[in-house]
RODO-397731 format. One record per residue (C-alpha): x, y, z; residue in three letters. Coordinates in steps of 0.001 Angstrom, whole numbers, padded with zeros to 6 digits, always signed. Layout:
residues N
XYZala;...
***
This chain:
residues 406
+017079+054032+019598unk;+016888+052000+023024unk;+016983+048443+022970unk;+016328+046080+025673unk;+018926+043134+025908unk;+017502+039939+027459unk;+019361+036743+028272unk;+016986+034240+029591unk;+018145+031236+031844unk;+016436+028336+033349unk;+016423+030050+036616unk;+017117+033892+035844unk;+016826+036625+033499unk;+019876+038938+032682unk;+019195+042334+031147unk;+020442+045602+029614unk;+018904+048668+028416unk;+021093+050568+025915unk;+020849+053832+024178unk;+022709+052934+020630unk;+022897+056728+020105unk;+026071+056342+022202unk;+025946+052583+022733unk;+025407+053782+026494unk;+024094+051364+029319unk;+021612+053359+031062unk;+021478+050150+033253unk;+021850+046540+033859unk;+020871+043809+035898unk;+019357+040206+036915unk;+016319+038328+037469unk;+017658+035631+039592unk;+016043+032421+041321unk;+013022+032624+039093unk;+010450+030146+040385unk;+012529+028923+043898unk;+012787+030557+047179unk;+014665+033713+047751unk;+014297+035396+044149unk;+015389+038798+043409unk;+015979+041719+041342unk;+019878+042874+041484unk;+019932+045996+039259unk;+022204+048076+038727unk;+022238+051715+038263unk;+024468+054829+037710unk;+027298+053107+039668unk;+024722+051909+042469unk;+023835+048672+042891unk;+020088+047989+044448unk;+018695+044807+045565unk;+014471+044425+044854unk;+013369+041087+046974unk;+010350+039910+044783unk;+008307+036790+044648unk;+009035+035926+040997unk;+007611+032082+040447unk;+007948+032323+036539unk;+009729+034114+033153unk;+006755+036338+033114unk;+006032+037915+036403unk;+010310+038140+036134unk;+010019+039969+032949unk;+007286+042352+034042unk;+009074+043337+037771unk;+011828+043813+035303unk;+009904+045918+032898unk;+008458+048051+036443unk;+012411+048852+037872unk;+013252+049683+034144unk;+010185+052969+034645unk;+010476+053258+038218unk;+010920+056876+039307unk;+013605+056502+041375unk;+015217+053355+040316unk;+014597+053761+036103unk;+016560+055018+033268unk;+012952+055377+031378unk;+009724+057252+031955unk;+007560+054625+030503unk;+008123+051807+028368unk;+007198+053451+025092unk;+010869+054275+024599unk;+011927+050692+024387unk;+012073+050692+020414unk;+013181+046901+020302unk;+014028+043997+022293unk;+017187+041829+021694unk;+017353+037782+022731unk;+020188+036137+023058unk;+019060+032882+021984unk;+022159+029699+022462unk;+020656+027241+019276unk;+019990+028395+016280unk;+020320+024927+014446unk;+021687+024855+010400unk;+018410+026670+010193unk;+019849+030179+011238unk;+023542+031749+010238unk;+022880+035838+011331unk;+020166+037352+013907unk;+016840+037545+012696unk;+013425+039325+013297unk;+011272+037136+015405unk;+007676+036107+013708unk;+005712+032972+014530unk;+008024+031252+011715unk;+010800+031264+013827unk;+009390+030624+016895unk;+008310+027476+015250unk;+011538+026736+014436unk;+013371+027494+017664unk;+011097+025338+019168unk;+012269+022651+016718unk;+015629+023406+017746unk;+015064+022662+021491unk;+016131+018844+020722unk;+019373+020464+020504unk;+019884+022818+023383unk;+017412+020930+025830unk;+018717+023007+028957unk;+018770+026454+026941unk;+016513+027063+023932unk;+013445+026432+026793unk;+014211+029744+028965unk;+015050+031589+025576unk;+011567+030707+024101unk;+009918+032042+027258unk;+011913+035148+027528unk;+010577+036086+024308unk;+006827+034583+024834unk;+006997+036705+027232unk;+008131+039809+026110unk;+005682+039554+023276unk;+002975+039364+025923unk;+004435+042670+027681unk;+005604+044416+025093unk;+003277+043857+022248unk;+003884+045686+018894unk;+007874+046082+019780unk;+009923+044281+017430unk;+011948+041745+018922unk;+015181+040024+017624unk;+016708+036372+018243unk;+020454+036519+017953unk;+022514+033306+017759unk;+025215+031775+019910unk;+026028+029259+016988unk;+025534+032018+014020unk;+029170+033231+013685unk;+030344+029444+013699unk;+027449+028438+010552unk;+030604+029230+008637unk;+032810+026448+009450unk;+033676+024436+006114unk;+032095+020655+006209unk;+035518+019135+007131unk;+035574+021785+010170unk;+031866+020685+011291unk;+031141+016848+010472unk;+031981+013891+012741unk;+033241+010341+011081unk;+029703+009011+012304unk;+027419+007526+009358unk;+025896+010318+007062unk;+022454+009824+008035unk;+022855+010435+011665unk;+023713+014337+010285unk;+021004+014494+007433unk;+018377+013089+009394unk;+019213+014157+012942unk;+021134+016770+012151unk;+024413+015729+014789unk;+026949+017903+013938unk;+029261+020411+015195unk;+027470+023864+015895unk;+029824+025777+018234unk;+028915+028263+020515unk;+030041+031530+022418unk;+029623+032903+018848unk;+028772+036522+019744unk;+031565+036609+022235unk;+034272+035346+019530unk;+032736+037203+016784unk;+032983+040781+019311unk;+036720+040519+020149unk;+038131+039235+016880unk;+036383+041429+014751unk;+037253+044166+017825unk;+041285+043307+017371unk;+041320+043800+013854unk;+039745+047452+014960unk;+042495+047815+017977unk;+045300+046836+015178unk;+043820+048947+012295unk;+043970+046355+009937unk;+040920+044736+007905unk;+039507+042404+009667unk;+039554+040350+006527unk;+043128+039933+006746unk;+044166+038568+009552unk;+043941+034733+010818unk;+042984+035350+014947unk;+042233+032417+017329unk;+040144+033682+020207unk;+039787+032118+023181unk;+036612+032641+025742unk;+037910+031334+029037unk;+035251+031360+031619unk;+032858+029083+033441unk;+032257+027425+030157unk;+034819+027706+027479unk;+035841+027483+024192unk;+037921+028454+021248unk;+037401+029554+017766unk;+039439+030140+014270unk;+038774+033260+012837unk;+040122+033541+009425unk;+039476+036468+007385unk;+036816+037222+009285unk;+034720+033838+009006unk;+034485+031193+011798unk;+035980+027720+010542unk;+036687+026047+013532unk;+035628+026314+017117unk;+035792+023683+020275unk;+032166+023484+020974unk;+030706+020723+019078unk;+026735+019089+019174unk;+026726+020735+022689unk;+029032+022491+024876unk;+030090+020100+026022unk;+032837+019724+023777unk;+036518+020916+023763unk;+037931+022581+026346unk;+038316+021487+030216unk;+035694+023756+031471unk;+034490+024696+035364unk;+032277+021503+035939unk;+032550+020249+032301unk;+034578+017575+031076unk;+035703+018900+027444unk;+036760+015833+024778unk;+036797+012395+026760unk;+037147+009248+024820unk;+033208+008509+023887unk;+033834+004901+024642unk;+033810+005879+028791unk;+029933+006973+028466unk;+029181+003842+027646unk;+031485+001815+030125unk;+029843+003961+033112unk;+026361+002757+032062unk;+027979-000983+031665unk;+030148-001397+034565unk;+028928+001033+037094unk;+024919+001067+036315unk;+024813+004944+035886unk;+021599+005442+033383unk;+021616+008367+030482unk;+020995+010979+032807unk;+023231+010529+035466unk;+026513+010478+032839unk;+025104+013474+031720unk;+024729+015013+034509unk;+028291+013924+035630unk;+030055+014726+032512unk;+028388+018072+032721unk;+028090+019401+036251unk;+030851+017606+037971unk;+033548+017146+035827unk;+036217+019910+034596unk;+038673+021377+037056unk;+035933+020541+039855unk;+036049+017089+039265unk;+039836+017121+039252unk;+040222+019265+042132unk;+037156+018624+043842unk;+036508+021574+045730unk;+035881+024298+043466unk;+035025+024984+040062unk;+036356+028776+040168unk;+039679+028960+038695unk;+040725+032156+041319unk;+040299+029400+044253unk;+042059+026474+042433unk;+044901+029720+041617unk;+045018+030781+045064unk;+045479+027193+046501unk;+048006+026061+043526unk;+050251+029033+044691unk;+050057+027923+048205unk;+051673+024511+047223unk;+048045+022297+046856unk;+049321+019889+044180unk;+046003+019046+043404unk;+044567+022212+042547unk;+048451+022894+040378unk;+047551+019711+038714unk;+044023+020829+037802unk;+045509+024596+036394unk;+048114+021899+034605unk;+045220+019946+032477unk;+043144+023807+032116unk;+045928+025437+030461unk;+047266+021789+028839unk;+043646+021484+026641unk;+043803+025145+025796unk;+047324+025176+024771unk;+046575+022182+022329unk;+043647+024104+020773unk;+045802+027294+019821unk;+048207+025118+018298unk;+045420+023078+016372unk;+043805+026442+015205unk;+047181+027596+014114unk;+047238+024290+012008unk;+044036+024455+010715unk;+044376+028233+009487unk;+048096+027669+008436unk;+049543+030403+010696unk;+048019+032502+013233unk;+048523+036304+013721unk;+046392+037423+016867unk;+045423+035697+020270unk;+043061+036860+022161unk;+042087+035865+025728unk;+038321+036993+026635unk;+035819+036293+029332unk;+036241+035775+033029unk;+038849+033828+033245unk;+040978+035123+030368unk;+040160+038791+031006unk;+041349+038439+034364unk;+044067+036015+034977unk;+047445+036927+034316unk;+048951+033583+035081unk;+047344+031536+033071unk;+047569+033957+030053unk;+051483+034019+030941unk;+052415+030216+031880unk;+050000+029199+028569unk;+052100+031581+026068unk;+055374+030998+027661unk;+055163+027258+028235unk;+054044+025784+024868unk;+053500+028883+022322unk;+056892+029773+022419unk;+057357+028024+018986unk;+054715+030025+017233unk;+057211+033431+018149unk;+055170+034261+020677unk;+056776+036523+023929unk;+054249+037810+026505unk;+055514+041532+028362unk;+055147+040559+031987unk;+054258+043848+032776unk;+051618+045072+030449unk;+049928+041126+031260unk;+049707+042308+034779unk;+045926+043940+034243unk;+042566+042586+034856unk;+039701+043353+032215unk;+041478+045957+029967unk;+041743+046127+027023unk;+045631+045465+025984unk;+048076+044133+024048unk;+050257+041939+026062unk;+053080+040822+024042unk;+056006+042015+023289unk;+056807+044090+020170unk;+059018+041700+018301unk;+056601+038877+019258unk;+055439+037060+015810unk;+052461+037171+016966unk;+050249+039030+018561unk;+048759+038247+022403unk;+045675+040366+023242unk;+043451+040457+026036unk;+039809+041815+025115unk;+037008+042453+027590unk;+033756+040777+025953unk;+030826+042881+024960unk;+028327+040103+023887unk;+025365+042415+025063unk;+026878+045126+022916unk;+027013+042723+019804unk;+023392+041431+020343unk;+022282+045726+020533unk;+024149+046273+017334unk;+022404+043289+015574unk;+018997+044200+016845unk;+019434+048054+015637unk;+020492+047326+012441unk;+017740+044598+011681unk;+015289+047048+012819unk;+016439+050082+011461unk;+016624+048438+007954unk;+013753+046784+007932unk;+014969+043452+007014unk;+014150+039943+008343unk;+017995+038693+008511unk;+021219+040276+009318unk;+023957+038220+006885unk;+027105+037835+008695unk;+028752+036214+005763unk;
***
């Protein structure tokens, strides 16, 4: 079977095409700039990387150039698009009213586009990748899997806010979580690395990039994670803020005029280590100019590996012990400092030693503590497209409308 892996943003469209024979990329790519000058194809093939400048004003004409490089004869990995057997979306909100992937009929359509309340900036550019893969691809099944599924099963004390009852039953404000393919692929892939059931083991994972965020995997179930409503939530992020006090929303509307919007906008695309730093939002540049003595950019990598730190030791709270870290993502697949000054400058207490020389890799798999560490330090490349393949095989294959993850 070959499915098609499709990760629609506002502005581009990501993709994979992968034979789940072998669970083999035949190729990769992205749809970027969709609808603004300067949009392109980047697509990547058999080690080669090829760049297709295209006119591509909407999700559509995007989808079908893709579709057209996917069958091309010298650029393809297919000889026509009859061998796409399904198409897999990675879709961010699934709402309370989704906990696994699921088949994609009318029904849930109608409900994703209930959802877009939620996930105002994301569920959009999910609903047209799929309206218009439907369009191009009609009669291939399609599947919608969740960013917030693997979190559905945090326990009520995990997920609810001390905010009156009715805001959740009516409005349905809650904590959702996301990044849940990525957490569910490396815990579930550590208990595989370890050879021990995954059922077993209590594993915090942390998914360090751009945006961020860390769940509690215990015995294999999601029941805590620092995403909440939105992403917002939790961690200090690239441009987002992570947990401020909620009361400073309201005193930049009162004392400084800034309307709904604007804090939004602020709290989302120019806070985090840029707004502390204020030149950057990519950790390797705030790194680079923390080593060279900028104070500001050490104090940003300070507060970045401050929040996480905090998390891991919450998690290890909440779960009563913790046996596995894992670091995943951009960030925590490739920086050895910050995996090595947050272990050795507050984990310490959990038993946790970090081997300085097996830490010194970039997107490997490995286990980077030492053997008498108490616990566990991993650091676990992220295979979300891999996990959405997988979901999107088996749904098809079996013939079923829902995949249940719990």
């Amino acid at each position: 079977m070959k499915v098609l892996v499709i990760n629609s943003g506002s502005s581009s469209v990501k993709y994979q095409l992968i034979d789940m024979e072998g669970e083999e990329v035949l190729c990769r790519g992205i749809a970027e700039r969709i609808g603004l000058h300067g949009s392109r194809i980047v697509h990547r093939i058999a080690g080669e990387k090829h760049i297709i400048e295209k006119d591509l004003p909407n999700h559509e004409v995007a989808l079908q150039e893709v579709l057209k490089v996917l069958t091309d004869e010298k650029l393809g990995a297919i000889k026509d698009l009859s061998e796409i057997n399904a198409v897999g979306h990675r879709v961010v909100h699934g709402g309370e009213k989704f906990a696994s992937s699921v088949l994609i009929d009318e029904e849930v359509m109608k409900v994703l586009e209930e959802n877009v309340d939620l996930a105002p900036l994301h569920n959009p550019p999910n609903i047209m990748g799929i309206r218009a893969i439907q369009k191009l691809l009609p009669g291939v099944p399609n599947v919608a899997v969740f960013d917030t599924a693997f979190h559905q099963s945090m326990p009520k004390k995990a997920y609810l806010y001390a905010i009156p009852m009715e805001l959740y039953e009516k409005h349905g404000i809650r904590r959702y979580g996301f990044h849940g393919t990525s957490h569910r692929y490396v815990s579930r892939r550590a208990a595989e690395i370890l050879g021990k059931p995954y059922e077993s083991l209590k594993i915090i994972t942390a998914h360090l990039g751009n945006g961020a965020s860390i769940a509690a995997v215990m015995y294999g179930k999601s029941v805590d994670t620092s995403m909440g409503f939105t992403p917002l939530e939790g961690l200090v992020m690239g441009t987002r803020s992570g947990d401020i006090d909620p009361a400073i929303v309201i005193h930049l509307q009162k004392k400084l005029g800034m309307s709904a919007d604007e804090v939004y906008n602020l709290l989302n695309k120019k806070s985090g280590v840029l707004g502390i730093y204020g030149k950057s939002s990519d950790m390797r540049d705030i790194e680079e100019a923390a080593l060279e003595g900028d104070e500001i950019a050490r104090l940003a990598l300070d507060i970045y590996e401050y929040r996480i730190a905090k998390y891991i030791g919450a998690y290890a709270a909440a779960m009563n012990g913790v046996d596995v870290i894992v670091f995943t993502a951009g960030v925590g697949e490739n920086s050895p400092l910050i995996r090595e000054e947050i272990c050795e400058r507050y984990l310490t207490y959990l038993g946790v030693k970090i081997d300085k020389g097996e830490n010194d890799i970039r997107g490997e798999e490995r286990i980077i503590s030492t053997p008498d560490s108490k616990v566990t330090v991993m650091v676990i490349p992220t295979n979300e497209e891999l996990v959405i393949a997988r979901d999107t095989k088996e749904i098809v294959e079996k013939g079923i409308k829902e995949l249940k993850l719990f």
